[in-house]
Every structure is written in C-alpha cells, then in structure tokens.
C-alpha positions as CSV (number, residue, x, y, z in Angstrom):
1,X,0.0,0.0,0.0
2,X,1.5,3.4,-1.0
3,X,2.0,5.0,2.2
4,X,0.4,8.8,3.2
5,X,3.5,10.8,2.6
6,X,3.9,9.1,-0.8
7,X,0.4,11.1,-1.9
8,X,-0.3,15.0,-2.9
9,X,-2.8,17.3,-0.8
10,X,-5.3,17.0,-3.2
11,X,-5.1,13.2,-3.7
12,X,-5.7,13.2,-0.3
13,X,-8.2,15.3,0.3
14,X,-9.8,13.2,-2.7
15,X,-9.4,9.9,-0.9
16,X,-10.7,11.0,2.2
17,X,-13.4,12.4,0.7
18,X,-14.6,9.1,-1.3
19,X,-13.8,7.2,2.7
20,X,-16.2,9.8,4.4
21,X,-18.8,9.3,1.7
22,X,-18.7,5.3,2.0
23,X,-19.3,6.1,5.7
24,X,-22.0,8.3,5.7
25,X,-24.0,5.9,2.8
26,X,-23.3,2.9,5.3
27,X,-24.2,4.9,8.9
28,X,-27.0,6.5,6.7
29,X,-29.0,2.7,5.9
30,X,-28.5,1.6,9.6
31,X,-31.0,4.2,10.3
32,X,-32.9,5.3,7.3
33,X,-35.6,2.5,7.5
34,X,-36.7,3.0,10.6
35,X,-39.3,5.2,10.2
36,X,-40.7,3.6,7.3
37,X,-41.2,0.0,8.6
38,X,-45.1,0.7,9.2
39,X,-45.3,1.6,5.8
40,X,-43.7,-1.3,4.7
41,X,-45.5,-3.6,6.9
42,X,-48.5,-2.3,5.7
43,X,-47.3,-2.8,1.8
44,X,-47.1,-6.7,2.6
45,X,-49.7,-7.2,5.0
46,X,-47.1,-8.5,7.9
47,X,-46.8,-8.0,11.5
48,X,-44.1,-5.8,13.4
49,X,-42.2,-8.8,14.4
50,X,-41.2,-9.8,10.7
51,X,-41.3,-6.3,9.4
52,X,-38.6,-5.8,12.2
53,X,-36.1,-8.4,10.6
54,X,-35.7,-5.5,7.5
55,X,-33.4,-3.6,10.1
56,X,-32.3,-6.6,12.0
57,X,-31.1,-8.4,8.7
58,X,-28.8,-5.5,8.0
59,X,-27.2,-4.9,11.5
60,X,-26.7,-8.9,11.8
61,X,-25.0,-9.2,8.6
62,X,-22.9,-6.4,9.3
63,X,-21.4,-6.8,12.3
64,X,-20.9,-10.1,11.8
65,X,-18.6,-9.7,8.6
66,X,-16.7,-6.9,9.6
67,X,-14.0,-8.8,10.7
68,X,-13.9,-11.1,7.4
69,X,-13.5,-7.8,5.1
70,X,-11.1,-6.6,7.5
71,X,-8.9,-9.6,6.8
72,X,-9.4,-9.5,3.4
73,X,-8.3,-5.8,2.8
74,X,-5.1,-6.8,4.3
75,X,-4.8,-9.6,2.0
76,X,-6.3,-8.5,-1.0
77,X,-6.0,-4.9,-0.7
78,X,-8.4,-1.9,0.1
79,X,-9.3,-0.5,-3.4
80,X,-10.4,-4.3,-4.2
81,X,-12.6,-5.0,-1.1
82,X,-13.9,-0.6,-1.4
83,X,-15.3,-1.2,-4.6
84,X,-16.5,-4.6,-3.9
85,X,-18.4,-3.7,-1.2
86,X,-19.8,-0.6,-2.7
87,X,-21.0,-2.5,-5.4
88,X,-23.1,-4.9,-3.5
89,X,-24.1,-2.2,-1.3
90,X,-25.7,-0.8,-4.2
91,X,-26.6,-3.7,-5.9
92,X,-28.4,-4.9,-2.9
93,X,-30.2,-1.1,-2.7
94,X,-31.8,-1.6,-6.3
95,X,-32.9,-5.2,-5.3
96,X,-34.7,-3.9,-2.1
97,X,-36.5,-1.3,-3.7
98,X,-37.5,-3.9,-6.6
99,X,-38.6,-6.1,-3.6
100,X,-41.8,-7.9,-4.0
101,X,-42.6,-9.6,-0.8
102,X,-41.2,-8.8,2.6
103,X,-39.5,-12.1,2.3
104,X,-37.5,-10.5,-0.7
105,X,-36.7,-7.5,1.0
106,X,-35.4,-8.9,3.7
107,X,-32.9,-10.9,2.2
108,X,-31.5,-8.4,-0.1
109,X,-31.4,-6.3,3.0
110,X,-29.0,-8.9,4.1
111,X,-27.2,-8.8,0.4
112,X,-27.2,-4.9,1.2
113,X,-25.6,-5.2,4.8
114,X,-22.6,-7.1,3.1
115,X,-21.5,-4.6,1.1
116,X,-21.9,-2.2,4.0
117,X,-19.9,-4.5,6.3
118,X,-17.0,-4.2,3.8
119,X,-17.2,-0.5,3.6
120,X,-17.2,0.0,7.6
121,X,-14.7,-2.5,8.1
122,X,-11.9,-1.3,6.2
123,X,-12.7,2.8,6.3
124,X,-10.7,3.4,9.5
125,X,-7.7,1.3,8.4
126,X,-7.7,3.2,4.9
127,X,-6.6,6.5,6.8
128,X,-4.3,4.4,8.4
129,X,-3.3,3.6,5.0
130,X,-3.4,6.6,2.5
131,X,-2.8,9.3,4.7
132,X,-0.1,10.4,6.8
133,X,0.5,9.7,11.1
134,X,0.2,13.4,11.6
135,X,-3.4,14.0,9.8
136,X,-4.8,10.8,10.8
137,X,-6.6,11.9,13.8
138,X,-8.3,14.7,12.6
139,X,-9.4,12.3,9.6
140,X,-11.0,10.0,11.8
141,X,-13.0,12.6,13.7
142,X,-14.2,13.5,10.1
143,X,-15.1,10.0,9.7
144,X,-17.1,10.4,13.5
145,X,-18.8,13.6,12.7
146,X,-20.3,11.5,9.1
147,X,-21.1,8.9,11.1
148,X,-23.7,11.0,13.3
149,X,-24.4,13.0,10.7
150,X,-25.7,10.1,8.6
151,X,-27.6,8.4,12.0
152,X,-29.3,11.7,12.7
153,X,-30.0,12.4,9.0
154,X,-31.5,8.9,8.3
155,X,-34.9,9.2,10.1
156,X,-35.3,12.7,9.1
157,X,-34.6,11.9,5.2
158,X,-36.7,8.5,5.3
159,X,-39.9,10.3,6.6
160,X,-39.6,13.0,4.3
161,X,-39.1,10.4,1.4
162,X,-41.8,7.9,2.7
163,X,-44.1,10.6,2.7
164,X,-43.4,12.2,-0.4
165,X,-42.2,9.7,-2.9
166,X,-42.1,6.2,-0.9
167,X,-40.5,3.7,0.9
168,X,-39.1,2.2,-2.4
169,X,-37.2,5.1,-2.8
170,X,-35.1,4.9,0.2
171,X,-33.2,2.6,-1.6
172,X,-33.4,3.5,-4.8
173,X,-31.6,6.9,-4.2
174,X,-28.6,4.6,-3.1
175,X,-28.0,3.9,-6.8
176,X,-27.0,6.5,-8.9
177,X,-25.0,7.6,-5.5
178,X,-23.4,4.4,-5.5
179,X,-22.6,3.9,-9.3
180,X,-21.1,7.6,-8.8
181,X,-19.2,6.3,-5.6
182,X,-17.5,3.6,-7.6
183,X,-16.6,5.4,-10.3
184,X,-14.4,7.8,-8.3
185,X,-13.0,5.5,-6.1
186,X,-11.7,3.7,-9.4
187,X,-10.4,7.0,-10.9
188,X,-8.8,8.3,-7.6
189,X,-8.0,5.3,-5.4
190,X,-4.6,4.2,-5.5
191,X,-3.8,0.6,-6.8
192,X,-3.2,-2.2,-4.5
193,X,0.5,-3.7,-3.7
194,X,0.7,-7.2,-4.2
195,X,1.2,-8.8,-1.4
196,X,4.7,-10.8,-0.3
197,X,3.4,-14.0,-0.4
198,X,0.0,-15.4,-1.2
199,X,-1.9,-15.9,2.3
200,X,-4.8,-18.5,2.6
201,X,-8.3,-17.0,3.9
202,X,-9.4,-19.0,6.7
203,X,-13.0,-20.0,5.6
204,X,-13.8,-22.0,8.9
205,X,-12.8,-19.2,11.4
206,X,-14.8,-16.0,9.2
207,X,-18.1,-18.7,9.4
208,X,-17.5,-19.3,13.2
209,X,-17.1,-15.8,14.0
210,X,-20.4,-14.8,12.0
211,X,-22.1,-17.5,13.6
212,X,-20.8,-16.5,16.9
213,X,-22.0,-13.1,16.7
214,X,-25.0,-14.1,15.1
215,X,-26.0,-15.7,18.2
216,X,-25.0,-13.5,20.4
217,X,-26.4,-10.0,18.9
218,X,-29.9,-11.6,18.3
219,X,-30.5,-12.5,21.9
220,X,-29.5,-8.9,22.8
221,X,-31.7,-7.6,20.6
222,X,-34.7,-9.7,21.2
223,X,-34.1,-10.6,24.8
224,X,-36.2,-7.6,26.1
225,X,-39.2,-8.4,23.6
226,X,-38.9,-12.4,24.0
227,X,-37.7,-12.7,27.7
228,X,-34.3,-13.1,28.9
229,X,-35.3,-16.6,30.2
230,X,-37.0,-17.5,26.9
231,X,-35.9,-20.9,25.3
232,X,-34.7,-19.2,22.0
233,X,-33.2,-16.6,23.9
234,X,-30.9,-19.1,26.0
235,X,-30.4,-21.6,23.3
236,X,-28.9,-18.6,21.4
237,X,-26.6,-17.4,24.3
238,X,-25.6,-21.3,25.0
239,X,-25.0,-21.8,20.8
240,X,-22.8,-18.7,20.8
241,X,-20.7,-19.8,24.1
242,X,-19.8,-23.1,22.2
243,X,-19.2,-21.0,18.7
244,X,-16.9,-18.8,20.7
245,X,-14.8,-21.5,22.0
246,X,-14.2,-23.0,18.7
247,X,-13.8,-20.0,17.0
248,X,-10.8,-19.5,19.9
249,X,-9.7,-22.7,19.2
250,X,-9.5,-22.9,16.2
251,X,-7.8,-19.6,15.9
252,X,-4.7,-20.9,18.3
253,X,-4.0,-23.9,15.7
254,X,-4.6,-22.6,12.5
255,X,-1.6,-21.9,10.1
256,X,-3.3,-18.6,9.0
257,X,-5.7,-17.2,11.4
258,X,-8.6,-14.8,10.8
259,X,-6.9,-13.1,13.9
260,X,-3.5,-13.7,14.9
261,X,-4.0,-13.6,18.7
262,X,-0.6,-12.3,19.7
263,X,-2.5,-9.0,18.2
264,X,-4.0,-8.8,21.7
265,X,-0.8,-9.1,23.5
266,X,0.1,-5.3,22.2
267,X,-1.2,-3.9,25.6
268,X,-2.3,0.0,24.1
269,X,-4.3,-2.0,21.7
270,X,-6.4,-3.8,23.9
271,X,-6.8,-1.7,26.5
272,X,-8.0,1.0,24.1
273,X,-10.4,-1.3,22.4
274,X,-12.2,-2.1,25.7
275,X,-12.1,1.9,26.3
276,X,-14.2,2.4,23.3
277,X,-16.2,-0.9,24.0
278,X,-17.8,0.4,27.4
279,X,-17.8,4.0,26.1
280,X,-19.9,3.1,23.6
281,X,-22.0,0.6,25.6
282,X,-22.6,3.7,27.5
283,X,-23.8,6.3,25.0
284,X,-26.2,3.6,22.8
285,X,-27.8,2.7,26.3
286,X,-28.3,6.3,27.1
287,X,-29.5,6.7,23.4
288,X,-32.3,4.2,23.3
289,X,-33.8,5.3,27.0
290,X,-33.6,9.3,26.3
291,X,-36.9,8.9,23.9
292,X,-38.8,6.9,26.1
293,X,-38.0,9.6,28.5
294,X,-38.6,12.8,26.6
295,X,-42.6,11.5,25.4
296,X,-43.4,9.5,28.2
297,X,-42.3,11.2,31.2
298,X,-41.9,15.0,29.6
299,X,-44.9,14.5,26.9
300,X,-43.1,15.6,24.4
301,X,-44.1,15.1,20.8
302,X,-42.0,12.1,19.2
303,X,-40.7,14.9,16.2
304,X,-40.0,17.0,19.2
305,X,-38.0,14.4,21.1
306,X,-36.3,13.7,17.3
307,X,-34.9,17.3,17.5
308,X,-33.6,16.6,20.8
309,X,-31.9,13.6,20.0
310,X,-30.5,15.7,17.1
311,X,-28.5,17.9,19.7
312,X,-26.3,15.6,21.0
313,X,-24.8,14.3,17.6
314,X,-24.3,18.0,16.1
315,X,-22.3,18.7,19.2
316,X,-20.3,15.4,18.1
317,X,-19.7,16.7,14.5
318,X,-18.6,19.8,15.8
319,X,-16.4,18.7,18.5
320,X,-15.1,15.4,16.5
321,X,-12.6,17.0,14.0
322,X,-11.2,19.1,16.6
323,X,-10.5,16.1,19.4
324,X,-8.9,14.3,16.4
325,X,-6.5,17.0,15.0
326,X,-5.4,17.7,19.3
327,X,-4.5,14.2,19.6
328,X,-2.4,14.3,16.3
329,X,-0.5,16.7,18.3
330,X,-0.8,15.9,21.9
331,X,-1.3,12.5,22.0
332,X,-4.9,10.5,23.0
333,X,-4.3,9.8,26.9
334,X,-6.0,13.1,28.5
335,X,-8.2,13.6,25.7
336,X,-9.6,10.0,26.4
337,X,-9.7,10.3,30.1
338,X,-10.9,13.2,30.3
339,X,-13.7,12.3,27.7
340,X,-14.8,9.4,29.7
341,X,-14.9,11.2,32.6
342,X,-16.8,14.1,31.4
343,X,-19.5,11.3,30.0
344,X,-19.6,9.8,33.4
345,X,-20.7,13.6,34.6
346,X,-23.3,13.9,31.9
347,X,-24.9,10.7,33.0
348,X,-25.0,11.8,36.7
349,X,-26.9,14.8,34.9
350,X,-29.7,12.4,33.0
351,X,-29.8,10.6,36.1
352,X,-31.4,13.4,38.1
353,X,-34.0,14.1,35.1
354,X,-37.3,14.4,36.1
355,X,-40.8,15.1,34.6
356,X,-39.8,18.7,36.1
357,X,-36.6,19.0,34.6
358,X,-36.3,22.6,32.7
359,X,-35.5,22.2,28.9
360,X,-32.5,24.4,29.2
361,X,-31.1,22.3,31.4
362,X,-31.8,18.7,29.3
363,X,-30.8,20.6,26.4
364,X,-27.5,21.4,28.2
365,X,-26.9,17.6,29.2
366,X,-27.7,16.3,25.6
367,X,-25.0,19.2,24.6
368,X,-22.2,17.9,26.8
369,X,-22.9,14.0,25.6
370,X,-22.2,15.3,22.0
371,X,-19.3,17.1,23.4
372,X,-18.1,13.7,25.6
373,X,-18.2,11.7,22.9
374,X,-16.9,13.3,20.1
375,X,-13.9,14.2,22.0
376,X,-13.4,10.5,23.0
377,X,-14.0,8.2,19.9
378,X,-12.0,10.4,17.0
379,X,-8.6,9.7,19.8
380,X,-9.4,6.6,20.9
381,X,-9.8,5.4,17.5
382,X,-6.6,7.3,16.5
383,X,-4.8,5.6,19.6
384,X,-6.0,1.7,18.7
385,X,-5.4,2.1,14.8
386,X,-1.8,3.0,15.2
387,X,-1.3,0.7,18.1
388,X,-2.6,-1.9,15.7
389,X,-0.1,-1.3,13.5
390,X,2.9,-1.3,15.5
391,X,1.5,-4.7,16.6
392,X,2.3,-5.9,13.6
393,X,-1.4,-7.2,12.3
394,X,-2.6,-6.0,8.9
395,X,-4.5,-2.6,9.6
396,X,-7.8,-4.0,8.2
397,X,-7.8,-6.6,10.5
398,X,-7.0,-3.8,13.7
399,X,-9.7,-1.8,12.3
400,X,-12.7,-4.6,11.8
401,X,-11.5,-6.2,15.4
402,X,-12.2,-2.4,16.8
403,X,-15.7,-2.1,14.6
404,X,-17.0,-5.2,15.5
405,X,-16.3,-4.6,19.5
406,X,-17.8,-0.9,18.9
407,X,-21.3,-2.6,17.1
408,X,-21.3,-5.8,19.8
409,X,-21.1,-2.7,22.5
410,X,-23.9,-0.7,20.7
411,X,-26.2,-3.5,20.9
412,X,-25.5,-4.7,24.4
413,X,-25.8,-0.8,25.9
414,X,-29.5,-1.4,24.9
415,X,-29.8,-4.5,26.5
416,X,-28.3,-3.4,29.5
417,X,-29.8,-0.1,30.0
418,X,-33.1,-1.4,28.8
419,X,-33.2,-4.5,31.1
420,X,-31.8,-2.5,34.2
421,X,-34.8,0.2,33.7
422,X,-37.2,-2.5,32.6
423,X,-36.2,-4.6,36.6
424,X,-36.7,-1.2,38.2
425,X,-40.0,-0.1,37.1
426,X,-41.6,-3.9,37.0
427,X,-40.4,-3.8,40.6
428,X,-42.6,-0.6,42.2
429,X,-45.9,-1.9,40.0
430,X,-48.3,-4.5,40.7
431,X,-48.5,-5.4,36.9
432,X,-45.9,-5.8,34.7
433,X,-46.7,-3.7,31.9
434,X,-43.7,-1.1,32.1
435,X,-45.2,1.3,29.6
436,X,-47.9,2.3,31.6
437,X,-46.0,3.4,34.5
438,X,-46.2,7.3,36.0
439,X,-43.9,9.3,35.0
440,X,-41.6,9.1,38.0
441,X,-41.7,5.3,38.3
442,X,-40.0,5.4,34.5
443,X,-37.3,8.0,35.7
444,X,-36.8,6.0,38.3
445,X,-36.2,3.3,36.6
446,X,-34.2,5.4,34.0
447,X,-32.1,7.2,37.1
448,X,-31.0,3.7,37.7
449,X,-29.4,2.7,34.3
450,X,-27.6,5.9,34.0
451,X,-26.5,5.4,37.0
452,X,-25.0,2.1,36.0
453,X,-23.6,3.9,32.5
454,X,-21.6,6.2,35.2
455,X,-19.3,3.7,36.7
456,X,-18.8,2.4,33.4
457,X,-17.9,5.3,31.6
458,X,-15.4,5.9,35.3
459,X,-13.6,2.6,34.1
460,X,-13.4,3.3,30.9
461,X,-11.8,6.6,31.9
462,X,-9.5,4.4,34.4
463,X,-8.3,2.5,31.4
464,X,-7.6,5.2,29.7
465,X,-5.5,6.8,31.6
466,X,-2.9,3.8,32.1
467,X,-2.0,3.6,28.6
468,X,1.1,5.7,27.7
469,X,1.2,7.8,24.5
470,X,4.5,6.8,23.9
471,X,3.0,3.3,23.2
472,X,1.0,3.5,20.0
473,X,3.1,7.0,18.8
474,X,3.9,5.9,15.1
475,X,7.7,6.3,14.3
476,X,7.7,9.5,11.4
C-alpha cells in the first residue's frame, strides 16, 4: 500500500473524501428505514415482528462480517474490497426497492448489509493507510462527525421520502450515488500492492465468528421483547458460548488465522479497544432510553424528542474533528480520560431528570454528551489504529477487530440499560406492563441505568488513563 506521505494534498483530500462518503452511505442505511417500517408492513400485510427483521437483517450481517473484510483488505488490498463492497451495497439497494414480498426485501437487506460491512470495516484502516501519522486523527474525527451526521439524517430523510415519494425510494436513491461512488473511487484510489506471499483465507474461522455473533447479537436484541429466560433466547446465548470456544480454538491452531491472537498481546491496543467498547456501551444505552423519556415522562411530541436527539450528535460533529486533530498533536491519553470522565458527569446529569426537569437544562446535558463523545472516539480510534499497526497485524484486521467490538457494545448498551430500567419499574408496580408506568416510576427506573452507565464510563476513563502515548506513537 503506498503510504500517506507518498500522496499529494489533493489526492488526499480526494481519498478521504470518497472514505467519508462510504461512511455516511453505510451509517446513513443503519438508520434510514426505521421510520418507514409501518409503511412497509403495511405494503405486505405482515406484523411488526417480521417487518422488524428488514433492520435486523442489515445490522446482523454487518457486524458479523466486519472482521472477514477486514482480513481481506489486508490480504487482497483496500481498493479491491472498497469497490467490492460498494458494489453490493448498491446492488443490494436496487434489489430492495424492486422487492416484492417482505420475504425478498429482507434478504437483499442482508445482500445490502454485506457490502456495507465491507465499507465499515476497512474505512478506518484506509486513513491508516493513504494518509499520513500526523493528519490521521483529525481524519478519523471527520469520519465520527459523518457517522452521526448520517444516524441523525436517516430518520429525518426517510420520513420525508416515505411521505413524499415512498418507501421504495429509500433505496433507490442509493443507486446512482453508488454507481457515482464507484466510479471515483476507481479514478482516484490508488492501486493495491501485491502482497509478499499469497496468504490462505481462513473460511472455517470468518463462518465461526459470524455464527458467533449471530448468536450473540440476536439474543441482545430480542431478549427484552422475547424474555431473557425464553428458550430461543438461552439456546442462542448457550449456541454462541460453544461458537466462541471454537472459534478461539481454532484460531490458536490454525496456520493462517482470521486473527492472529498475539494482536491482543500489544497492551495499548487492547486496552483502548475495551475503552471504546464500554464507552460506547454507555452512550447507545443512554441513546435508546432518552426517547422513552422525553414523550413518556416529559410529553413531548415524538418529532419533538427527534430534534432533541439531534442535539447531541451536532455537538459530536462539531467537537469530532477538533479532538482528532489535538490528539495528532498531543497524543490520546487526556483527551480520552478526560472524555470518559466528562460522560460519566453527563450521565450523573440524566440521572437526576425528572418530569420537572427545565428544557435548558436537558438541552445542556444532551449538549455535553455530543461534546463527551466526540472528544473520545475520534482519539481513541486514532490511539488503537496505530497501536494496531505497530502490533504488527494487517490494519484492516485492527480496524474490523475495533468495529466489531464498537457494534457488539452498541447493541449490548441497549440491552443493558433497557433491562436495568425495565427490573426497576416492574419492581414498584403491581402489573408488569412497564409502559404504563407514572412518570416518576420510569425516571426512576431510568435514574438507575444511567447510574450504572456512570461507573462504566469511570472505568473506561481508568483505562484510559494507564496507557502511555508513547506506546502507540507511530515512528515519522
């Protein structure tokens, strides 16, 4: 791969450009759909629990294969896997909107979450690779400010499409934007170095790993709907405990692992990962309960709530390319700690919300979460990328190992935090129907998860703070 330094300003600018735009398309379809699955289940005639597998489909597949396009990058190269992926992805757009039973669109949902799996995985390890040490933090707070910008855009941009054109179109608009996409990334994308020596992809550890996170993302997901105690629920937790012991397993003896474990052994790298893990555990909980409690407890509208949720991912764009570009030049460690630390405060904050609470004073909470988070990720990223490298792992591999714990931490914050208010509010009523609780039984309940989200964000911060800069600072 043609290193950073090896590339003019424009080229660069160009590359990360096409990067930010894969990004934002990806981040964009995670969300986009949401708002139109009534639509949708009304188009087919099917219930909410099916309609539900058009999102679930395309989060499964996704985190599941980022680690498999991770390797791949590294052994194929980028440019191969980029356009790849962006291919499917919008391959897989034209065939959901063209969908003809929910059966359909579900599956090419799936065919569409492929491609986006190999855009996420290797867009973080592609700064690593085409540009150089001393821009790469601000780049990936670039790439942090998309990535809200295309979660807070998607609800907004799907009602407004569903409502005007329809739900077809949500996909549809994919295509030209893709075709477009692949055409510059084939014009301005550097070509791929041949590798040493040809490298055999371990089939058997990319199908455990899918399986294994398979099984352990759906129960997650489902286990507040189905019952943590439910059959399928624990059958799924016990199938992914014996996936994940043969996946380890099989890692330690093969020739040419899907993850050489010795990359754990790099103590920056590992320690930063499970930094970002419970950091991010931390802000999807919060994420999930704050609508719950601005229309049930403060009765506000749900497009008023949407603008509230809004505030707290500008505040990360804004914040994200600065954090990035001060830990290019002062290193990650008090960025991070002070990050954590400063989300750890904000949930003390949510924690004393009330149906009383003044609007200046939630608005100011949801400001300082933006402000928390997009001064953490953009470093911590920075921070486990480069320690990655010096590892001596492939930087796509580093990268998909850091999206995949990021996306496993997503999905278990709303478990936790969900289950933790969910045991709280079931506890002070006679019946166990949650969403008809009072008002202050639900920010009870709520005071109690972000309560929990506090010490985790403190340990996170704790972590952060032990690892030296010095350790992942990339030799120039």
């Amino acid at each position: 791969m043609p290193p950073g330094t090896d590339l003019s300003e424009r080229d660069q600018r160009l590359i990360l450009a096409i990067i930010a735009f894969a990004v934002f398309m990806a981040s964009l379809d995670s969300t986009i759909v949401n708002i139109s699955l009534p639509t949708i289940a009304a188009t087919f005639d099917v219930d909410i629990s099916l309609v539900s597998w058009v999102v679930m489909a395309y989060l499964l597949v996704l985190a599941g294969l980022l680690l498999v396009f991770g390797k791949l990058g590294d052994m194929i190269g980028f440019r191969r896997v980029f356009l790849a992926g962006f291919s499917v992805f919008t391959a897989g757009s034209l065939l959901c909107g063209l969908a003809f039973s929910i059966h359909h669109l579900i599956a090419f949902r799936a065919l569409q979450g492929i491609g986006g799996a190999a855009l996420e995985a290797i867009a973080p390890a592609m700064v690593v690779i085409y540009l150089p040490a001393q821009k790469r933090g601000r780049a990936i707070g670039m790439l942090a400010t998309i990535v809200s910008l295309g979660i807070a855009a998607g609800p907004i941009l799907g009602g407004f499409i569903t409502e005007y054109l329809s739900w077809h179109w949500i996909f549809f608009i994919n295509v030209p934007v893709g075709i477009a996409a692949v055409i510059l990334a084939q014009r301005f994308l550097p070509a791929d170095i041949a590798p040493g020596k040809r490298e055999r992809f371990d089939s058997a550890g990319a199908a455990l790993i899918l399986l294994a996170l398979i099984t352990l993302l759906f129960p997650l997901n489902q286990g507040l709907d189905l019952g943590w105690t439910s059959p399928v629920i624990l059958g799924c937790f016990a199938a992914s405990l014996v996936l994940w012991t043969l996946f380890f397993v099989h890692e330690r003896r093969c020739s040419a692992p899907l993850i050489d474990m010795r990359l754990f052994s790099n103590r920056a790298y590992t320690l930063a990962n499970a930094a970002g893990f419970l950091v991010m555990l931390s802000y999807n909980g919060t994420i999930f309960l704050l609508p719950f409690f601005f229309e049930k407890v403060q009765a506000h509208s749900t497009e008023f709530a949407g603008l509230l949720l809004a505030v707290p991912a500008v505040a990360l764009m804004l914040v994200g390319p600065v954090a990035g570009s001060l830990s290019d030049r002062h290193g990650a460690r008090v960025l991070t700690t002070g990050a954590a630390l400063l989300a750890g405060a904000t949930l003390y904050l949510f924690s004393l919300f009330s149906a009383a609470s003044a609007l200046p004073f939630v608005i100011a909470s949801l400001v300082l979460l933006g402000v928390a988070i997009g001064s953490f990720f953009p470093p911590n990223m920075n921070r486990i990328l480069t320690a990655g490298a010096r590892a001596g792992e492939g930087e796509g591999v580093a990268s998909g190992v850091m999206m995949t714990l990021r996306n496993t931490g997503a999905v278990l914050g709303v478990a936790l935090f969900g289950t933790i208010a969910v045991q709280v509010i079931a506890g002070t009523m006679a019946q166990r129907h949650v969403i008809r609780a009072s008002p202050d039984m639900l920010s009870m309940g709520f005071s109690v998860a972000f309560t929990a989200g506090i010490l985790l964000c403190i340990l996170a911060a704790a972590i952060s703070g032990v690892i030296r800069d010095e350790n992942v600072r990339v030799e120039r």
